[in-house]
N, C-alpha and C positions, 0 to 999 in steps of 0.2 A: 504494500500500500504506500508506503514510503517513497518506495523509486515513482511510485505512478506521479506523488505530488509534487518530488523533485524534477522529474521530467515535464510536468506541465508548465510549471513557475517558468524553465527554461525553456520552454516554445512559447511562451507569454509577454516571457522578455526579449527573444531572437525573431520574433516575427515583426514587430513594429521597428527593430533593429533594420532588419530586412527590408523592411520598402523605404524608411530612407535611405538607403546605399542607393537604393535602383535610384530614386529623386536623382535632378540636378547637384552637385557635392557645391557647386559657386552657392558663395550666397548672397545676396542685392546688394548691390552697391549703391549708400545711400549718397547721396547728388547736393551738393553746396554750392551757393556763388560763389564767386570770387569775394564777393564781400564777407559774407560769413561763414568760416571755414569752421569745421568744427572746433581747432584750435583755439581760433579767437573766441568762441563761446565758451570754453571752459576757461580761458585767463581771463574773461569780464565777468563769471560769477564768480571766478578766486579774487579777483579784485573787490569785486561789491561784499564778497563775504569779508574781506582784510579789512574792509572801509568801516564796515559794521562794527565790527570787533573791536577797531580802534577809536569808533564814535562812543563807545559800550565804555569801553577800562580805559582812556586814556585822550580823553574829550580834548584835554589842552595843546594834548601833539598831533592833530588831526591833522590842521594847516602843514607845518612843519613833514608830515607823510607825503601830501600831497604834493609838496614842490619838492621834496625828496623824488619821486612817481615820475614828477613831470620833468624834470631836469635830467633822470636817466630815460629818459624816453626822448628829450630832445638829443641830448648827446649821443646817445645812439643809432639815430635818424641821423646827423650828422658825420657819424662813423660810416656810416654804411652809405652816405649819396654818391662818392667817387668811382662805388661797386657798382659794375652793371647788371651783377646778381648777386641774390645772398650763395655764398659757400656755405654748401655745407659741414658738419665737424671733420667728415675725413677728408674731404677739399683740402680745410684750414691746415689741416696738417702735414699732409699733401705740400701744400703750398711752403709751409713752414722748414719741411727736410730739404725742400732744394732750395731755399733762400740758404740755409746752412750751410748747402752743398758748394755755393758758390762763393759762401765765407772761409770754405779750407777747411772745415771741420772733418775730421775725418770719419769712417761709418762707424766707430766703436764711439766718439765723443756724440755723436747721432744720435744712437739708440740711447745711450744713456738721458741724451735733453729730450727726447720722445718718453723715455720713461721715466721721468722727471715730470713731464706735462700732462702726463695720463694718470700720477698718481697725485698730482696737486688737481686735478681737474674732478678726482673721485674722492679726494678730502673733500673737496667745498661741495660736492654733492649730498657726501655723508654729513657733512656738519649742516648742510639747509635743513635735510630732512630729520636729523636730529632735533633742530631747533624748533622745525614746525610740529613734531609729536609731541616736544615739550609743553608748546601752546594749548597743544589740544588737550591733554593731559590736566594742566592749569586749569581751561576753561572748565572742563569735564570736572573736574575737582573745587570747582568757586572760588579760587584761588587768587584773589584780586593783587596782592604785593606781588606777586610772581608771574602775574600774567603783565603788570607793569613793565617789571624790571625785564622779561622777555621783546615788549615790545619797546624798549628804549635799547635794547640791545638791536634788534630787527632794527630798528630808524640809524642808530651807529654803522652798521652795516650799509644798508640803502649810502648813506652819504659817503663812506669809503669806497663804496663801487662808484660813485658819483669822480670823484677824487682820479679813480684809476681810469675811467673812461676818460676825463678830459685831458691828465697825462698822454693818454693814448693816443687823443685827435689832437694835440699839441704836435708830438712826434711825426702824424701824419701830415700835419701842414708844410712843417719843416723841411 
């Protein structure tokens, strides 16, 4: 009796198994304008949720966020007008071993600045997303001093990346 109920379970679950295979395996591709891409929909509601959060715990640095926001958004657009397209990361990099290559660097002092830049580039990845569990964590917990001192940390940041980008289009004016 046993085998019978195990064998049915298993034509119960291999048979609806079975006619999706036969189905098409693609599946839709959902269709965006050029204006709004799915990307930019989920960085305008992480924006509108960030804006919230800092209206919520930290009312007096709201202003100060936003021209933080808006000053690496202009410098950025500025970094990127001279381009007549965005590169992408393995472009940049791409791009970066032969600018080396033409410096005399040899391929062992290469690999080392490529593994140098792949492992600074996955710190400040781990430390963003550290920092944003931390928030959430904060919020999740009503954690008002610590959700402060998080977002005065976040705004110190924002304005050193501010810092580093206009270094940067400084260099490139030059």
């Amino acid at each position: 009796m046993k085998k019978w109920i195990a064998a049915g379970t298993a034509m119960m679950l291999a048979i609806p198994a079975m006619a999706f295979a036969s189905e098409s395996s693609e599946m839709p591709k959902q269709e965006f304008s050029n204006e709004e891409s799915a990307g930019k929909k989920d960085r305008q509601q992480l924006k509108k949720r960030a804006d919230e959060i800092v209206k919520e715990y930290a009312p007096e640095k709201q202003e100060e966020f936003k021209e933080a926001a808006e000053e690496n958004k202009r410098l950025t657009k500025q970094l990127r007008s001279g381009q007549e397209e965005q590169l992408n990361r393995k472009e940049r990099l791409q791009a970066k071993v032969k600018d080396w290559k033409t410096q005399g660097l040899s391929d062992q002092e290469i690999k080392e600045k490529v593994s140098a830049f792949k492992e600074k580039r996955k710190a400040n990845r781990s430390s963003r997303k550290e920092s944003a569990e931390d928030l959430r964590t904060a919020i999740k917990n009503k954690d008002e001093a610590l959700i402060k001192k998080l977002l005065d940390e976040k705004l110190k940041s924002m304005q050193d990346r501010n810092e580093k980008l206009e270094k940067r289009l400084a260099e490139k004016v030059k």
